[in-house]
LOMARVO-928035 format. One record per residue (C-alpha): residue in three letters; z, x, y. Coordinates in pm, 1 decimal, padded with zeros to 6 digits. Layout:
<tilums>
TILUM  code        c3        c1        c2
TILUM   ala         Z         X         Y
...
</tilums>
This chain:
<tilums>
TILUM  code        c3        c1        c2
TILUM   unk   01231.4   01744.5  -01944.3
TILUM   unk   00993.4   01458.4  -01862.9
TILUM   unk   00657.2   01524.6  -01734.3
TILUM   unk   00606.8   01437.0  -01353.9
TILUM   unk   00377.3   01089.5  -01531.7
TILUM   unk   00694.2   01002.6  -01746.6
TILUM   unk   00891.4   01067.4  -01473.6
TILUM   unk   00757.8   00824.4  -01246.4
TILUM   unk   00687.0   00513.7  -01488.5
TILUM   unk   01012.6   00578.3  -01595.7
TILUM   unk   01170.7   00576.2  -01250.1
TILUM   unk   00952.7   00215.8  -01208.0
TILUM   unk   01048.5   00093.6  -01512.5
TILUM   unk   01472.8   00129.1  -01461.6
TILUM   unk   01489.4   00351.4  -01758.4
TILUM   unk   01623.3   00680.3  -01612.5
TILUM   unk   01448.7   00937.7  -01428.9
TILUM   unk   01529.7   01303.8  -01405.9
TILUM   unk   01404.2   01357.4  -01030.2
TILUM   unk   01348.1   01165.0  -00740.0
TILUM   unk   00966.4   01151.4  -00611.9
TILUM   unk   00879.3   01214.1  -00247.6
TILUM   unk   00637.1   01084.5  -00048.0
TILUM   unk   00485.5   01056.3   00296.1
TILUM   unk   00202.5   01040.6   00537.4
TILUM   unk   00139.6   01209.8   00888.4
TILUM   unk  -00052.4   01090.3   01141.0
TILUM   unk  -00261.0   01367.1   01343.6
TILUM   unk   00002.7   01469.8   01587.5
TILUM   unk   00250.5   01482.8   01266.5
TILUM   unk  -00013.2   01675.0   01105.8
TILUM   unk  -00004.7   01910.8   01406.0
TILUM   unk   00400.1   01973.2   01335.3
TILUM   unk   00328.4   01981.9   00986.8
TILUM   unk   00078.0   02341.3   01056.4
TILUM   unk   00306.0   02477.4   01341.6
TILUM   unk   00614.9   02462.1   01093.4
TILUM   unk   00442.6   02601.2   00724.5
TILUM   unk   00256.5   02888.8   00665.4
TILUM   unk  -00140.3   02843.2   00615.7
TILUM   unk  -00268.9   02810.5   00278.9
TILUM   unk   00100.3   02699.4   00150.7
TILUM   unk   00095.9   02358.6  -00006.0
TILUM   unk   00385.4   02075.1   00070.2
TILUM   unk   00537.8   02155.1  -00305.7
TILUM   unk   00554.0   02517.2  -00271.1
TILUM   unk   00676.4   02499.3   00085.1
TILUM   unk   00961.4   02271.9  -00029.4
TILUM   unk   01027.2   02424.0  -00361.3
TILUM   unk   01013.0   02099.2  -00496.1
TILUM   unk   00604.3   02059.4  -00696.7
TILUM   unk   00780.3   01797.9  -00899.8
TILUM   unk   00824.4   01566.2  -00630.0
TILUM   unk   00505.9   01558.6  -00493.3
TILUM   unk   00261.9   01544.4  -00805.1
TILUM   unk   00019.4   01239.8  -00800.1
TILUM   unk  -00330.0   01221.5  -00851.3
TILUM   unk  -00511.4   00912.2  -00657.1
TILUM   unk  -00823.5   00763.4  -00772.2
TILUM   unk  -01135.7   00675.4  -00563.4
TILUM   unk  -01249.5   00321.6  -00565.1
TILUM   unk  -01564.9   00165.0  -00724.6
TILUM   unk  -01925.1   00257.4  -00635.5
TILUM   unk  -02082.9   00059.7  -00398.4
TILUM   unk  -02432.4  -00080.2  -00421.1
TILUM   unk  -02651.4   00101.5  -00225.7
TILUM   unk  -02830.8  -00070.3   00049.8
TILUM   unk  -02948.1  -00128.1   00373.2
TILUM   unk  -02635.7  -00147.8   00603.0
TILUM   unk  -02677.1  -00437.9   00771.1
TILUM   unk  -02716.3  -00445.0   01203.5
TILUM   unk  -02328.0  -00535.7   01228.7
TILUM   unk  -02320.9  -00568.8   01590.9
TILUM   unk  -02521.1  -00851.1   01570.4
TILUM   unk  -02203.0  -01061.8   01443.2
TILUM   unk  -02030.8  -00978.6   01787.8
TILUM   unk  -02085.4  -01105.4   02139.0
TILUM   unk  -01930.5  -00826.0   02322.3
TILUM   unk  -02050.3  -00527.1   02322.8
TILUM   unk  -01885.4  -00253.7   02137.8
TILUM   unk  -01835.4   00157.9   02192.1
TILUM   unk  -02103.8   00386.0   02034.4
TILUM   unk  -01799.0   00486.3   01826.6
TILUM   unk  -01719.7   00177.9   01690.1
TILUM   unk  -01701.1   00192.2   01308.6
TILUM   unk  -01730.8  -00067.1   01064.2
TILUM   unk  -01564.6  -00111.0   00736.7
TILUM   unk  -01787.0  -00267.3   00402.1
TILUM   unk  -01729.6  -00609.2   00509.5
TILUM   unk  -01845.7  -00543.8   00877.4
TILUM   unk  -01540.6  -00530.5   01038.1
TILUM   unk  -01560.5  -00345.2   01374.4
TILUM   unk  -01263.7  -00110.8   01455.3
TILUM   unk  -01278.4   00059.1   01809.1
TILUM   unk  -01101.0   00305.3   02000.3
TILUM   unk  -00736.3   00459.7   01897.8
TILUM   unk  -00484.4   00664.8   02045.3
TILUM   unk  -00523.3   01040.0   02016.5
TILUM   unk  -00191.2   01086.9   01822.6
TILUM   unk  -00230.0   00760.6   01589.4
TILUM   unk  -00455.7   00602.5   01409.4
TILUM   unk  -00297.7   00302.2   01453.2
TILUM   unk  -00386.2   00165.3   01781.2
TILUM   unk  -00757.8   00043.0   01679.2
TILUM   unk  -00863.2  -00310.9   01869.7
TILUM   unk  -01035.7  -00497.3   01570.6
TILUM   unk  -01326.3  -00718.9   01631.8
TILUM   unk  -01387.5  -01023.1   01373.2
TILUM   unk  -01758.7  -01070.0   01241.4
TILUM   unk  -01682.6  -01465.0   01125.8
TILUM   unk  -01436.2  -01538.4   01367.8
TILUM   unk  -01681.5  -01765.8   01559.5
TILUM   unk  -01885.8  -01891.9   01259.0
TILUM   unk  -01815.4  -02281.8   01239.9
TILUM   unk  -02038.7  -02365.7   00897.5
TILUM   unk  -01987.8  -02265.2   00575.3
TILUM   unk  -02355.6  -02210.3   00536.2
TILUM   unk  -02293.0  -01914.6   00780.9
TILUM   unk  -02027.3  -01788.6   00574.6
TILUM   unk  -02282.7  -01782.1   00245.0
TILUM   unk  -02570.8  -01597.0   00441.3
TILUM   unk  -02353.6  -01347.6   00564.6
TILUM   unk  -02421.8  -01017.1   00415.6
TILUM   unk  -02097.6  -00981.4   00179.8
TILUM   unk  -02088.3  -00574.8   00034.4
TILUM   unk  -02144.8  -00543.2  -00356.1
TILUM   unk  -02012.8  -00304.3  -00602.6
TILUM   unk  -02112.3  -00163.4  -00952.0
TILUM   unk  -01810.4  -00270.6  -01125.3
TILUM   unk  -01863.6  -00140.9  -01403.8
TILUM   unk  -01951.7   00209.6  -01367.2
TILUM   unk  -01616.8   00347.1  -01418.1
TILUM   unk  -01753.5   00733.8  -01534.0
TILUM   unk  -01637.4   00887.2  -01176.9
TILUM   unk  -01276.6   00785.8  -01228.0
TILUM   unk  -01235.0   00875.9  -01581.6
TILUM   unk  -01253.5   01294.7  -01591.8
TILUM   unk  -01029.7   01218.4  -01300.9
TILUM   unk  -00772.6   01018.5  -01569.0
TILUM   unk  -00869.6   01288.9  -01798.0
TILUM   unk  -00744.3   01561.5  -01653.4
TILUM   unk  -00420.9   01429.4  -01513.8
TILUM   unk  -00362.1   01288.0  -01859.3
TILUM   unk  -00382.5   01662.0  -01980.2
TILUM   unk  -00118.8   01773.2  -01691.5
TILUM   unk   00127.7   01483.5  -01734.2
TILUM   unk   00013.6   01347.4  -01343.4
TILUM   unk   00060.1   00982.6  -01278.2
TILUM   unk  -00253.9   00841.6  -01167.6
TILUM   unk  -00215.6   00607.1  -00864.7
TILUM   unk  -00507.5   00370.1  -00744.9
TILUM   unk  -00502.7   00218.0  -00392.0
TILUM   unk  -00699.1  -00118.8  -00280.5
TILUM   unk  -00657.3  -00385.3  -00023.8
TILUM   unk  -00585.9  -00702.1  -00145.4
TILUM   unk  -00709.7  -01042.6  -00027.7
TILUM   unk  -00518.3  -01233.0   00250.6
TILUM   unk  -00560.9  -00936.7   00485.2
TILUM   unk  -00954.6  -00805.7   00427.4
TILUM   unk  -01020.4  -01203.8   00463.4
TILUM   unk  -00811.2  -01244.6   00798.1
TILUM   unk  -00976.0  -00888.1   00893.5
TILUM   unk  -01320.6  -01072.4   00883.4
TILUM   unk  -01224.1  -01428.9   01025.2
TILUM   unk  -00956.2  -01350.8   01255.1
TILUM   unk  -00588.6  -01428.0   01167.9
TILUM   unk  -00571.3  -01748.5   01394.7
TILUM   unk  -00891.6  -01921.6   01272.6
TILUM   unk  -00793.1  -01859.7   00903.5
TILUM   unk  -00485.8  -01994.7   00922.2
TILUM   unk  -00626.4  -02306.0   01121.1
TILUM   unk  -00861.5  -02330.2   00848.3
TILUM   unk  -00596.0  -02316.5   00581.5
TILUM   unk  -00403.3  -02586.0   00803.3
TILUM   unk  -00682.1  -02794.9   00814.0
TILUM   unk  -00776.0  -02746.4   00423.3
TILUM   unk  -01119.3  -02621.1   00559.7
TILUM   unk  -01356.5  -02523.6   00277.8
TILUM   unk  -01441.3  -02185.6   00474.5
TILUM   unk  -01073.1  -02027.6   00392.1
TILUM   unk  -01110.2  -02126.7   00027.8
TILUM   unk  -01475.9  -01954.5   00014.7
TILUM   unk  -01351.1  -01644.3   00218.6
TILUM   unk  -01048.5  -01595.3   00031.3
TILUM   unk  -01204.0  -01631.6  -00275.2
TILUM   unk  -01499.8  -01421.4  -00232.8
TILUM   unk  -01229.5  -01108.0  -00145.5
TILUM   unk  -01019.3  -01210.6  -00452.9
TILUM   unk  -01297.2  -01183.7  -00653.8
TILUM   unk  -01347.3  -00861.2  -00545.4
TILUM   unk  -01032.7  -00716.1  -00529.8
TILUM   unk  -00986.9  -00886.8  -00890.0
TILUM   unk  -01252.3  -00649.9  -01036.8
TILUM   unk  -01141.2  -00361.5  -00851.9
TILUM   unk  -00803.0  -00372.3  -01013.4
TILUM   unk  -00998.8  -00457.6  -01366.5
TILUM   unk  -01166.5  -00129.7  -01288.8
TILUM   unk  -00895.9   00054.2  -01205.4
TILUM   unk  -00709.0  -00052.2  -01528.4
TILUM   unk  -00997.5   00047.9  -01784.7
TILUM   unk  -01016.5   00374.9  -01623.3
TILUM   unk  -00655.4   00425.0  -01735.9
TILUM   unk  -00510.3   00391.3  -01381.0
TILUM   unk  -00078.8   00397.6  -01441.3
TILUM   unk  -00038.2   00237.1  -01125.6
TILUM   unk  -00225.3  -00027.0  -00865.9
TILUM   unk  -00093.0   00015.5  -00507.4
TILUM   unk  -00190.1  -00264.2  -00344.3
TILUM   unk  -00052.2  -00573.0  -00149.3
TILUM   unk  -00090.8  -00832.7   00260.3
TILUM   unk   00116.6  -00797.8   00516.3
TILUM   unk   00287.1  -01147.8   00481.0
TILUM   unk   00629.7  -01096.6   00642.4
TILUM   unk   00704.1  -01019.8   00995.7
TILUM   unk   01024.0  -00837.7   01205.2
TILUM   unk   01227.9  -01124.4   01076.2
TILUM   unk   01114.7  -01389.1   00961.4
TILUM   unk   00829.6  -01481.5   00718.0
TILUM   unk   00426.9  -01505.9   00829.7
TILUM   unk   00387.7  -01887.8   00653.9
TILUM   unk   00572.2  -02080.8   00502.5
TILUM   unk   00652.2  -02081.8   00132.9
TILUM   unk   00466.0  -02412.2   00086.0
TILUM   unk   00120.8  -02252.1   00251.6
TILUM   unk   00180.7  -01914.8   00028.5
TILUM   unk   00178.9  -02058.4  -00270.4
TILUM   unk  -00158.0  -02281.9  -00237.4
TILUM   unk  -00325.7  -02052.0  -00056.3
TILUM   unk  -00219.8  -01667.9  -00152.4
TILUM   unk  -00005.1  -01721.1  -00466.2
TILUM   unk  -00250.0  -01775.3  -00723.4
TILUM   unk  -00525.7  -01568.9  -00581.5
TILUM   unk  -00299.0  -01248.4  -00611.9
TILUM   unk  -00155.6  -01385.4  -00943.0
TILUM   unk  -00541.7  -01380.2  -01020.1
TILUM   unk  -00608.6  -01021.2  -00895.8
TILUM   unk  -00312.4  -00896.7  -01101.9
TILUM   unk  -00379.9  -01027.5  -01403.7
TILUM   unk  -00721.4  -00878.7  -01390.4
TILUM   unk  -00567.2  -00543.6  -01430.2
TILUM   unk  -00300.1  -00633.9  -01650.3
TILUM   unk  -00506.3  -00811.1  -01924.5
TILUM   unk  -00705.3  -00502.9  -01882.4
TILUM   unk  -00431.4  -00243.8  -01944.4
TILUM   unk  -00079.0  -00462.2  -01979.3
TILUM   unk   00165.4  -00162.9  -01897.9
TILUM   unk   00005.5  -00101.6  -01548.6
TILUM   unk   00243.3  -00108.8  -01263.9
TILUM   unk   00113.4  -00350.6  -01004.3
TILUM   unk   00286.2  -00194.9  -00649.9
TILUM   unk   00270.3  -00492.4  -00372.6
TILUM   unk   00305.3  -00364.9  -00002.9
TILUM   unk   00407.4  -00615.0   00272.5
TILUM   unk   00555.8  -00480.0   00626.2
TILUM   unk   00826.7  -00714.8   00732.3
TILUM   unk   01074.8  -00941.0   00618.6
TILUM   unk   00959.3  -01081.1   00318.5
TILUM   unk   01264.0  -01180.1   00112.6
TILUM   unk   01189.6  -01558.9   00061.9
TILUM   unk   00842.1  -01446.1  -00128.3
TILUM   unk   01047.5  -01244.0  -00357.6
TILUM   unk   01071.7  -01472.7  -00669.4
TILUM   unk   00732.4  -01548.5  -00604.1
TILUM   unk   00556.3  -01196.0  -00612.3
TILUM   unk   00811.6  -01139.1  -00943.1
TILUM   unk   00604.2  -01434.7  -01050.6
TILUM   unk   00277.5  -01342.5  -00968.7
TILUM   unk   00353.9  -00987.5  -01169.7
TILUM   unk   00448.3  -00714.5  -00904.5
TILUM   unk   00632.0  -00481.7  -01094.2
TILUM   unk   00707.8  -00276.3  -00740.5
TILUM   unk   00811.0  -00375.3  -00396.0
TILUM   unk   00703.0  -00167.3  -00110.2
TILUM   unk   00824.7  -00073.6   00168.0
TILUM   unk   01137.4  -00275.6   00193.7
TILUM   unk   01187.7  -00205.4   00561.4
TILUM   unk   01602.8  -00153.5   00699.2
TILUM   unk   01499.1  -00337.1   01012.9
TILUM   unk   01444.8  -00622.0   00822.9
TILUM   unk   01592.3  -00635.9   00467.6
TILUM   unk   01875.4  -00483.9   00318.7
TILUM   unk   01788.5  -00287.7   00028.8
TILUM   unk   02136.5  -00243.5  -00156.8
TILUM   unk   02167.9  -00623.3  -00149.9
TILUM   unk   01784.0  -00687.8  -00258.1
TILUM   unk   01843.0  -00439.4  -00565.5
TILUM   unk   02154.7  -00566.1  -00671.3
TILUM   unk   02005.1  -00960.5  -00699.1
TILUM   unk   01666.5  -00840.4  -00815.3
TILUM   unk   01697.2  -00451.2  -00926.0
TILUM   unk   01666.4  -00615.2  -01332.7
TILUM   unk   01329.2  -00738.2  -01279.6
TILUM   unk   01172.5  -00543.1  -00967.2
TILUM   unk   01169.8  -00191.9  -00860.4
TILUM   unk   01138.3   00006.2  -00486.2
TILUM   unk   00973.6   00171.0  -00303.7
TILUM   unk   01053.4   00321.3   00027.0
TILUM   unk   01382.4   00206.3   00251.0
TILUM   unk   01365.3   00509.8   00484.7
TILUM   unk   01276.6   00314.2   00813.9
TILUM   unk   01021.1   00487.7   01005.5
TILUM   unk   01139.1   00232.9   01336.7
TILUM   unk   01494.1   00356.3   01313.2
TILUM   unk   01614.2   00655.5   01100.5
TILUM   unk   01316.6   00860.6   01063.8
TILUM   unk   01235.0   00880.5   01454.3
TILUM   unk   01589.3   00901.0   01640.3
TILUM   unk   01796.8   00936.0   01355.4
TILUM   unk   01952.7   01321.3   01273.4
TILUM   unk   01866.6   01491.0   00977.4
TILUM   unk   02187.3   01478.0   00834.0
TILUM   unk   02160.9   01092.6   00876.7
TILUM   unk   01834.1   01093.1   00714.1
TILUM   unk   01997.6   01305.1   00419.2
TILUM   unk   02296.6   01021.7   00395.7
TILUM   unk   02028.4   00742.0   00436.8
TILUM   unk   01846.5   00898.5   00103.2
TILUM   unk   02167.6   00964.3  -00097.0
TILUM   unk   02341.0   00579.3  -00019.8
TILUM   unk   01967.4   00472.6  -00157.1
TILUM   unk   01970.2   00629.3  -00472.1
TILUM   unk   02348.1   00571.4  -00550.2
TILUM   unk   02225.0   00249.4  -00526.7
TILUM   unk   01979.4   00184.0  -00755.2
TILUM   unk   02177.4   00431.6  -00990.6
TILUM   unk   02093.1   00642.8  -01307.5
TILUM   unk   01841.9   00397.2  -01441.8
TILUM   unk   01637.2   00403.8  -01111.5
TILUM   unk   01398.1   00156.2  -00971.1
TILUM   unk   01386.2   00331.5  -00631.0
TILUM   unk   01101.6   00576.8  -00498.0
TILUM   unk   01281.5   00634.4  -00157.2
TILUM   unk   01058.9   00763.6   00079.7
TILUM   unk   00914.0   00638.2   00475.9
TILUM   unk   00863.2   00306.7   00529.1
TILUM   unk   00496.5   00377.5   00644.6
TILUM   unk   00286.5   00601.3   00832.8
TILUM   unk   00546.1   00877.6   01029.9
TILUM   unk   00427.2   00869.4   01381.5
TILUM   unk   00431.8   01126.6   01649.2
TILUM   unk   00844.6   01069.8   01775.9
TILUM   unk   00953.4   01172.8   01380.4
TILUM   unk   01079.6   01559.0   01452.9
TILUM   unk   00917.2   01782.4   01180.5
TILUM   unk   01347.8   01849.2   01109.0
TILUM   unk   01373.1   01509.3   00988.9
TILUM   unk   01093.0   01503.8   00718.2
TILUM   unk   01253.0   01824.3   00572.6
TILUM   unk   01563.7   01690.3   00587.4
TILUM   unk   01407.5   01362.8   00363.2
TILUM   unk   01223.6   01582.9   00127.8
TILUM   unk   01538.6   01840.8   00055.4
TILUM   unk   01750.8   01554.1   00066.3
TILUM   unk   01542.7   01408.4  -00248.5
TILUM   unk   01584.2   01787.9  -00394.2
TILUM   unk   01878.9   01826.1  -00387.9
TILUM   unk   02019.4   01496.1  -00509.0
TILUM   unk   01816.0   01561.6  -00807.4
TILUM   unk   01868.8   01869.7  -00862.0
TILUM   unk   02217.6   01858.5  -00796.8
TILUM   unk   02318.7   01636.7  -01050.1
TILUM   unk   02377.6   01237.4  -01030.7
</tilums>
């Protein structure tokens, strides 16, 4: 019997698996469902009868340099709620629906800067890169319970549109402005080390990735990918892999995103996430690239999740796994966050479905 770490990298790498993984996230109002329907003090594996499925261990990032935050509102013209928080790079979320945490407006601190001399003076976060010692007990003990260790990080395209606004990047990118190649590159840089980090503290996989595709069609066009976001993540992956070269590198992108596919193979994504059924058909995407890419998700949260029944959510999860077979290459699970219309039914029905197809025999 394979430990829950062998498991999983076996599942990624297409060389068997002998259960299927489960995963999900709740927003607050799902969270709310999630206490009314399990007894306190019970945890998801228990209540489930399924432990297997849901053993991970996640990894905090790097340290960061301690300092002086810097007066962030300064970087904005309007003014902003007392609330208003702001991520390391000064980003300024605000508001949100009660029941989400989606519905934030986001405010741009170099949206209006027109000088790449602005762009240098600006206040950019730093991290102690090296100082790896709060991640490794961490590794440690996982190791010593056969846990896969997963490590999460933003990548670059969307922390760098997060600061400069989406529109005035990509006019800057149009225009082959210098101020897109320094922001990009100052968030590959850092997203470069992060994964180097990661990988020396023994991470087994990087979850990482841009939203580059949209409902159905892609964000840019092939041509502006590859000179602009290609070999930056190409960069940021082979930081970890020349680190530790049997890391899995797990690439997230909402949206269609099929023409990048070749491409992110390229670059070295070893998983593709979340490989949305409103927008790509996952049966046809595993059997072109199933040999040199695995899965991850396929359970559309527009669709199935929220108005689907559960016995269509159990038939969703079983056609899923058929197809990517005995070998694997599929962690079927939501496509993202489940959001207040999912009935609590429907995310048992996904996590017994998972159960049972394992347990029942393939």
């Amino acid at each position: 019997m394979m430990t829950p770490r062998q498991n999983m990298l076996s599942l990624y790498r297409r060389t068997g698996y002998d259960w299927a993984p489960v995963s999900f996230n709740l927003c607050p109002a799902m969270e709310e469902k999630r206490k009314a329907a399990m007894p306190p003090g019970v945890s998801l594996g228990e209540y489930f009868d399924y432990p297997e499925g849901f053993a991970v261990v996640g990894l905090p990032g790097p340290k960061r340099v301690p300092r002086q935050e810097p007066d962030w509102r300064r970087f904005f013209p309007e003014p902003l709620h007392e609330k208003t928080s702001f991520d390391p790079y000064g980003v300024a979320m605000e508001g949100g629906h009660e029941g989400t945490h989606h519905l934030w407006r986001m405010h741009h601190p170099l949206a209006r800067f027109d000088a790449l001399e602005q762009l240098q003076a600006y206040p950019w976060p730093e991290w102690d890169w090296q100082d790896i010692s709060h991640m490794e007990p961490i590794v440690r003990d996982a190791r010593a319970k056969g846990l896969p260790v997963l490590a999460g990080m933003q990548c670059m395209w969307e922390p760098s549109w997060y600061m400069r606004d989406m529109t005035v990047l990509m006019m800057d990118m149009v225009e082959g402005n210098a101020k897109a190649a320094y922001v990009l590159d100052k968030v590959t840089e850092d997203s470069a080390r992060r994964a180097a980090a990661f990988a020396r503290a023994g991470a087994d996989i990087i979850m990482t990735g841009d939203d580059i595709g949209m409902q159905k069609t892609i964000m840019m066009s092939l041509d502006m990918y590859r000179e602009w976001l290609k070999p930056r993540l190409a960069k940021v992956i082979a930081a970890a892999k020349q680190v530790k070269p049997d890391i899995l590198i797990h690439y997230h992108s909402c949206g269609f995103v099929e023409p990048y596919i070749p491409d992110l193979i390229e670059t070295g994504v070893d998983i593709l996430n979340p490989v949305q059924p409103e927008c790509m058909d996952f049966a046809r995407l595993y059997a072109e690239y199933g040999d040199r890419l695995s899965f991850n998700g396929t359970l559309g949260t527009q669709t199935t999740m929220p108005f689907g029944t559960p016995r269509e959510v159990r038939d969703v999860v079983f056609r899923n796994l058929d197809a990517a077979g005995s070998k694997g290459g599929l962690m079927v699970c939501p496509t993202h966050l489940l959001e207040p219309e999912v009935p609590w039914a429907n995310v048992e029905a996904y996590v017994k479905a998972c159960r049972d197809y394992s347990r029942q025999g393939r």
